[in-house]
C-alpha positions in Angstrom: -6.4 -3.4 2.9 -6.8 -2.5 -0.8 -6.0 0.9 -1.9 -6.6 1.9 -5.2 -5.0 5.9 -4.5 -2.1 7.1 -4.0 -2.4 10.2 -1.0 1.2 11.1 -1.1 1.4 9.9 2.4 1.6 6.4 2.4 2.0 3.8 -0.4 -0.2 1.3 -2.6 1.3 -1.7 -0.7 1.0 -4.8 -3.2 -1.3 -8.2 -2.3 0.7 -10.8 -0.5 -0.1 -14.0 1.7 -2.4 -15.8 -0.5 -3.1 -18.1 2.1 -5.2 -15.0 3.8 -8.8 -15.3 4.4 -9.7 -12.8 2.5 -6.5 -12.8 -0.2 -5.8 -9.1 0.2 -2.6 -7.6 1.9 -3.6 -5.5 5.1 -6.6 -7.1 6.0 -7.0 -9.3 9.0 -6.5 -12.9 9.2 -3.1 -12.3 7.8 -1.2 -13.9 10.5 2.9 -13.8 9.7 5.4 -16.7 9.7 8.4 -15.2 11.2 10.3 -17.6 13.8 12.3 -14.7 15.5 9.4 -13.7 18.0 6.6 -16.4 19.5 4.9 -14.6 21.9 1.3 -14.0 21.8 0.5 -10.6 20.5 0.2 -7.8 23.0 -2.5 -5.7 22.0 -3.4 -4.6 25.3 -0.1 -3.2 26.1 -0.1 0.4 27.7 0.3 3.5 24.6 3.2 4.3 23.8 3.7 8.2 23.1 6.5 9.7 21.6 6.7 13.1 22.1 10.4 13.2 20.7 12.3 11.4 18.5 13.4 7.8 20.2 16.9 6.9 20.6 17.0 4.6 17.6 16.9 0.7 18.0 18.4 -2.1 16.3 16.4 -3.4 13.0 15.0 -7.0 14.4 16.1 -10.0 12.4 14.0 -12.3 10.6 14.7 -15.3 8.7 11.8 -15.0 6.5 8.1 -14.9 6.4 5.0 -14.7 4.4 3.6 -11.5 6.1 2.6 -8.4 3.9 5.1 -5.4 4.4 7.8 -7.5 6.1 10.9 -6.0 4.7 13.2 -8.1 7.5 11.1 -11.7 7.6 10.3 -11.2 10.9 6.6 -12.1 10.7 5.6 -8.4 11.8 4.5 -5.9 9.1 6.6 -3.2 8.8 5.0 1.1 7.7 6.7 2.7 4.9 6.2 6.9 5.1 6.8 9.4 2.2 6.3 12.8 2.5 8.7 13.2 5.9 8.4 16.5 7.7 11.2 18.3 7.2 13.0 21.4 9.8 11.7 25.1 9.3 14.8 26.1 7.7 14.4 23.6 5.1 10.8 23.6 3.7 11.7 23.4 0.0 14.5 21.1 0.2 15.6 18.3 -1.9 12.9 14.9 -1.0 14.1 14.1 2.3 13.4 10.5 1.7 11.4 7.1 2.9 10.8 6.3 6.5 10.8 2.7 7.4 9.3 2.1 11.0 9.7 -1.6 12.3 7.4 -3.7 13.5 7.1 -6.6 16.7 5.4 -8.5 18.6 3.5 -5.3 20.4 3.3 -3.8 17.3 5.0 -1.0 15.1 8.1 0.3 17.2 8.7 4.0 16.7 12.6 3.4 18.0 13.4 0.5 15.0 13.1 3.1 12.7 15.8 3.3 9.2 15.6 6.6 6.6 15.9 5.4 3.0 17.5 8.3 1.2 18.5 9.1 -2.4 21.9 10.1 -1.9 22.6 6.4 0.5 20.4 4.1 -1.4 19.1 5.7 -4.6 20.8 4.2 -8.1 22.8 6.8 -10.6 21.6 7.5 -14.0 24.5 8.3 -16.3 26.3 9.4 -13.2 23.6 11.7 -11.3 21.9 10.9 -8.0 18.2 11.4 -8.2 16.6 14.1 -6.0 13.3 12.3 -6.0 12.9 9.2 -4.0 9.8 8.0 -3.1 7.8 4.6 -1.8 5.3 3.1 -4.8 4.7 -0.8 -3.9 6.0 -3.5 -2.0 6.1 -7.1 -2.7 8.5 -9.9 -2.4 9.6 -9.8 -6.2 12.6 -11.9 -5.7 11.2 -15.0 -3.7 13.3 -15.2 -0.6 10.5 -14.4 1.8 11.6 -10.2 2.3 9.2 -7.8 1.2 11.2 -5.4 -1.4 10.2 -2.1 -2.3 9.5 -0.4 -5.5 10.7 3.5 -5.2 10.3 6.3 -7.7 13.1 8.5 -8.7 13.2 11.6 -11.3 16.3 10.4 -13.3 18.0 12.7 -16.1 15.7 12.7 -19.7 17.1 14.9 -22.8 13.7 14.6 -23.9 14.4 12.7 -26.8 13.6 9.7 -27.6 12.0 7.2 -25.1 12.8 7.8 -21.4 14.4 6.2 -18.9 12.8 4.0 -16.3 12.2 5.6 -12.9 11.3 2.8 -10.9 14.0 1.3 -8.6 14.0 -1.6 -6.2 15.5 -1.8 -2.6 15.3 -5.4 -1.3 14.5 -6.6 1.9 16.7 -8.6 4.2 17.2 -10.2 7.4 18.1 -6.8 8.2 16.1 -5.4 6.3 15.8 -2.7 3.5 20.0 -2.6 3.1 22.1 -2.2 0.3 21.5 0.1 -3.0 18.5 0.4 -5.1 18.6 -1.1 -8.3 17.0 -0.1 -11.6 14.1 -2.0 -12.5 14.4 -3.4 -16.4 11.5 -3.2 -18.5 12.5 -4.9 -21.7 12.2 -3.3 -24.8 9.4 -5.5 -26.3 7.4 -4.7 -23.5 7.5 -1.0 -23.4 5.8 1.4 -25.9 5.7 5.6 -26.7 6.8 7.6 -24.9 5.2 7.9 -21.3 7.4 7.7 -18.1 7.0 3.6 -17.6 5.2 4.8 -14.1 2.3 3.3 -11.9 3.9 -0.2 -10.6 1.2 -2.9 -9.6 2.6 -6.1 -7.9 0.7 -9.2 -7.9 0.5 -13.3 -8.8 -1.3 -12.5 -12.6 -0.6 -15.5 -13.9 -0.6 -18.1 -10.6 2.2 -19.2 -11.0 3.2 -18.2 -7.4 5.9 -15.4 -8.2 5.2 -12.0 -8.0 4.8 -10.2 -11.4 4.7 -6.2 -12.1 2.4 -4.4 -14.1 3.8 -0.6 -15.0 1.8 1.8 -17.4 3.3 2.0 -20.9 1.5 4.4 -23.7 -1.7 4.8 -25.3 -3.8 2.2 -22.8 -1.3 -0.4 -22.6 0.3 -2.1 -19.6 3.7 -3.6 -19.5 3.6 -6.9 -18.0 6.5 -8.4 -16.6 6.6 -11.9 -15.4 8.3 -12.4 -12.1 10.1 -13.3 -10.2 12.7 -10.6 -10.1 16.7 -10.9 -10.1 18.9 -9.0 -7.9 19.4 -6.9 -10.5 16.4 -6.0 -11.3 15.6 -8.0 -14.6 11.8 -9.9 -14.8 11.8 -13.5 -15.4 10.0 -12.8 -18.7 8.3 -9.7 -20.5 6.1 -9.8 -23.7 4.6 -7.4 -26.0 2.5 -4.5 -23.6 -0.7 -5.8 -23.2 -4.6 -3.6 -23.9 -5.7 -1.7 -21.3 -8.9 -0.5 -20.4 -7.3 2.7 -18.9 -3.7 4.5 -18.6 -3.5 4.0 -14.6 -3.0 0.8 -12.9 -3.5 0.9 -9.6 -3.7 -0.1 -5.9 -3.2 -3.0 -4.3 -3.9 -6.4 -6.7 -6.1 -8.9 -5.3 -8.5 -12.0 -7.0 -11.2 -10.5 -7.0 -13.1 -13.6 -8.2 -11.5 -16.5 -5.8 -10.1 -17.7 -8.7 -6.5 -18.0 -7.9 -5.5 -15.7 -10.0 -4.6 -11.8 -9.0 -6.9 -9.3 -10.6 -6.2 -5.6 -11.3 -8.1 -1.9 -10.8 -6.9 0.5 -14.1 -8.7 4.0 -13.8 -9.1 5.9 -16.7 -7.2 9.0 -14.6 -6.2 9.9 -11.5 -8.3 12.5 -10.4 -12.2 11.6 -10.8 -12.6 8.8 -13.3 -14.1 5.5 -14.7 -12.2 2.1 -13.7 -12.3 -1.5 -14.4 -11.0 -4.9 -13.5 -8.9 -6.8 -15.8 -8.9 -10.4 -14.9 -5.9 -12.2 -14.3 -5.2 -15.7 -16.0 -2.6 -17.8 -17.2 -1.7 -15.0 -19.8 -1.1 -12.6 -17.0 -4.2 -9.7 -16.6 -5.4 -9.6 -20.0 -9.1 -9.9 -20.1 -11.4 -6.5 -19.0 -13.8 -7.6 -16.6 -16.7 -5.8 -14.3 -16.2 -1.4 -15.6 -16.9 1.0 -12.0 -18.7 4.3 -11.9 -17.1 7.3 -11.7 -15.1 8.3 -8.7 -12.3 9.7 -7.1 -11.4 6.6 -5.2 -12.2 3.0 -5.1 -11.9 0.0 -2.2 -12.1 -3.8 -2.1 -13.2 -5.6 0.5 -15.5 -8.3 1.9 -18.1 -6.1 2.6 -20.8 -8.7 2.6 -21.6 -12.3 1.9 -20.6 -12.9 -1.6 -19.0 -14.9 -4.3 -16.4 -12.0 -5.2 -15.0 -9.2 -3.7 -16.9 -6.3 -3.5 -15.9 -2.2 -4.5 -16.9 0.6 -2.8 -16.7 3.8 -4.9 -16.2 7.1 -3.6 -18.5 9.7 -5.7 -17.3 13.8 -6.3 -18.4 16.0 -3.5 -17.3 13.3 -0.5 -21.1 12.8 -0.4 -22.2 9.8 -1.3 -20.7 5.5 -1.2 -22.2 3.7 -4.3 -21.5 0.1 -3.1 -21.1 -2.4 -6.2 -20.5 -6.3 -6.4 -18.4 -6.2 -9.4 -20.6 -6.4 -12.4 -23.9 -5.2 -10.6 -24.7 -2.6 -8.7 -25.8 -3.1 -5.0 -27.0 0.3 -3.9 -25.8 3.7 -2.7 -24.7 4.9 1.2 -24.9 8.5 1.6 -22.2 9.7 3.9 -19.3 12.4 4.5 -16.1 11.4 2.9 -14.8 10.0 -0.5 -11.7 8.6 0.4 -11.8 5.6 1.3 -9.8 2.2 2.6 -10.7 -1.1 4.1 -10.0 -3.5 6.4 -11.2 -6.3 9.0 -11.1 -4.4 12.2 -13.2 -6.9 14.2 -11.6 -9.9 12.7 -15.4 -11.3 11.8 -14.5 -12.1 8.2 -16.2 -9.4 6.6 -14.2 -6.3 5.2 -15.2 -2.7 7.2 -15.3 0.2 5.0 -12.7 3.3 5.9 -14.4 7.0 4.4 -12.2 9.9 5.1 -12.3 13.9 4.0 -13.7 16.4 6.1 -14.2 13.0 8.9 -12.8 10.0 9.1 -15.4 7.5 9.7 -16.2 3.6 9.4 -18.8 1.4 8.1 -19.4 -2.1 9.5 -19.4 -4.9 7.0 -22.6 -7.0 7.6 -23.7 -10.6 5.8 -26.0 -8.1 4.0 -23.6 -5.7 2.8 -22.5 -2.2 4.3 -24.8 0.1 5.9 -24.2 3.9 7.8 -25.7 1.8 10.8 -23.5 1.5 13.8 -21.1 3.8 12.0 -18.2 4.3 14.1 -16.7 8.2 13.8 -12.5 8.3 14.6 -11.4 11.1 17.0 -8.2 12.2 14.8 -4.8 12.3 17.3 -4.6 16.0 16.6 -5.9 19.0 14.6 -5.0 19.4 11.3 -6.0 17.6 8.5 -5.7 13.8 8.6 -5.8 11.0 5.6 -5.2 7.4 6.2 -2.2 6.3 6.0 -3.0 2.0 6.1 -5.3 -0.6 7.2 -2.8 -3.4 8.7 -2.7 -6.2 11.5 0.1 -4.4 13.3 -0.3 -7.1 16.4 -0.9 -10.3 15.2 -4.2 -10.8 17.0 -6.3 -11.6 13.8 -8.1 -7.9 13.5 -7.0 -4.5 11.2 -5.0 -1.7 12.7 -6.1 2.1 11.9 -2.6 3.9 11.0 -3.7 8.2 10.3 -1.4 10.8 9.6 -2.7 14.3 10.8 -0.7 17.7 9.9 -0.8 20.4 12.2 1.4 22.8 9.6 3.8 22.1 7.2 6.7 21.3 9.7 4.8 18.8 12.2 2.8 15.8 11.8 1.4 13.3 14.0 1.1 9.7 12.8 -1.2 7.4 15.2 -2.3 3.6 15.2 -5.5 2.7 16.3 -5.9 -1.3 17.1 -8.9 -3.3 15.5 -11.1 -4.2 18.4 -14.1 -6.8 18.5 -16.4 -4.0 20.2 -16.5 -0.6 18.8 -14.0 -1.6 15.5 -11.4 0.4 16.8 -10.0 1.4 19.8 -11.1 5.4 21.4 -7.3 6.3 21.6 -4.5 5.2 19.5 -1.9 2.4 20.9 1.0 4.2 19.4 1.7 8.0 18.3 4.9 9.7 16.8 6.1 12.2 14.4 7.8 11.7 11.0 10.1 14.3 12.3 12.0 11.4 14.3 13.7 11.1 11.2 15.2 14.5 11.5 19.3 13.4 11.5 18.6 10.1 11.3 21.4 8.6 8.9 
């Protein structure tokens, strides 16, 4: 899966397991390398509902892997939630955190559950506990085969002068996401003006085989920091910011153009804007390659048989796909939705296209490219309104999962996974359901 938005209900997770098929974190074909669990994936398990918060579960312990997400090695990707539901009585409270449910060899695991909150994990600034905590990427930035996480925060600013950095990191561990945050150092050669250093993008820039960061600095610049990462949050190397095409790096990094080097989307704004590639090379992501339409959201993907990656770009009005091989334009889908996400569901090689708004529908990738033929429409769990939440092999049987968050009002949610199948994409019913208010008490 490569996301290239931000929904407030999920992350942009960061491109991982190069040896993938299709070198993009989330997609199919990214089988893990834990050594805890051998079993054969169970995908056709019976559902498991949860109508009420599970008794929780021991974190499983890995030893290490290469999967995407996998924040305790254990070879199973793990889901990372922002935006927790809160009690009635406390609807305007302080953030209540980041909810980390576990994965195994049936899949995510409701009960293997841990709350990542500001006042346990977050890092001080000049003495004072952030109130703002919340999930932006997730890479292994330090090497030792745990998926860390990058987390915002709202530390203290005077206003004067240049501000602090926001971004912290929580590393993983056999255990999982334990311990406290650290601060994540942008040195001062790399930073410039005045703008929140914000927007983290992991990813291999340079091919080296580390993961580097790239965080928005001022003026259309990107500060580029060489990985991999200490413990205490210090790059390997950082240079002078680089030119950027636009002021918002984004989504999930992935080489584009097969040719070992990570690649990265900037948009030129958040809401409805231009965007471009910047190539990565042996100088990091420094040259500006194919420049998208205008949109509100963009996805990656094999969609068809080609020499690069392909982008899907959502137009205003949730009305219309134009479908684009990076540097030329391939034609336009009309359809309902302009928020969009990717993924092999059918685990044929080629990247199916996720549209959501008012429906949440998906295209079949074909050798030809993506057509509204055979378009497969997702009952949501519930009623409310639902967004995707990530496109991810849960199971290990070589196909995407379909994870959707629906909210019913402001104090409920219901967050359901539905498994990639051969026939049909995904299944008619989700495998799994629960509510992010199972992290009510949780401590």
């Amino acid at each position: 899966m490569v996301r290239v938005r931000g929904n407030g209900s999920g992350i942009r997770t960061a491109a991982a397991g190069l040896g993938c098929v299709l070198l993009l974190a989330g997609l199919a074909g990214c089988a893990g390398t834990g050594t805890d669990e051998t079993k054969p994936a169970a995908a056709a398990q019976d559902p498991i509902t949860v109508a009420k918060a599970p008794a929780q579960l021991p974190v499983p312990r890995g030893k290490g892997s290469k999967t995407p997400d996998d924040f305790n090695g254990d070879g199973h990707p793990d889901l990372v939630l922002n935006d927790l539901v809160k009690g009635p009585e406390d609807t305007h409270g302080d953030d209540a955190g980041i909810g980390i449910v576990y994965g195994s060899v049936r899949g995510l695991t409701p009960g293997a559950r841990q709350l990542l909150s500001p006042t346990r994990q977050a890092a001080p600034t000049d003495g004072q506990l952030p109130a703002l905590f919340e999930a932006e990427a997730s890479s292994d930035l330090d090497g030792d085969g745990f998926t860390d996480l990058v987390v915002s925060t709202d530390p203290p600013y005077n206003g004067q002068g240049m501000p602090p950095v926001p971004l912290q990191i929580l590393f993983g561990s056999p255990s999982g996401l334990t311990g406290k945050a650290v601060k994540l150092t942008i040195p001062a050669q790399a930073r410039s003006g005045n703008d929140w250093p914000d927007q983290p993008v992991p990813g291999d820039f340079d091919g080296d085989g580390a993961t580097d960061l790239v965080v928005h600095a001022s003026n259309g610049q990107l500060s580029y920091l060489h990985g991999p990462f200490t413990r205490k949050g210090a790059p390997r190397a950082a240079g002078a910011p680089l030119a950027s095409p636009g002021n918002v790096p984004t989504g999930t990094a992935a080489d584009v153009n097969h040719d070992g080097y990570d690649d990265l989307l900037v948009r030129t704004a958040e809401s409805a804007a231009t965007s471009a590639i910047v190539l990565g090379g042996p100088a990091g992501p420094t040259r500006t390659g194919a420049a998208l339409p205008t949109g509100i959201d963009v996805a990656l993907g094999n969609f068809g048989k080609g020499k690069a990656l392909d982008a899907a770009v959502g137009a205003m009005g949730g009305t219309s796909l134009r479908y684009d091989l990076p540097g030329t334009t391939r034609g336009s889908i009309t359809t309902a939705g302009s928020v969009l996400d990717s993924g092999d569901f059918d685990g044929d090689g080629l990247s199916e296209l996720v549209s959501s708004g008012s429906q949440l529908r998906i295209l079949r990738g074909r050798t030809t490219g993506l057509a509204t033929a055979g378009m497969v429409t997702v009952q949501p769990p519930a009623q409310g309104t639902t967004r995707v939440l990530t496109v991810a092999d849960f199971t290990g049987d070589g196909r995407a999962d379909l994870v959707v968050r629906t909210y019913p009002g402001e104090t409920k949610d219901t967050i359901a996974v539905y498994p990639g199948a051969k026939k049909g994409l995904v299944a008619a019913e989700p495998s799994v359901t629960f509510s992010s208010s199972a992290f009510l008490g949780d401590s």
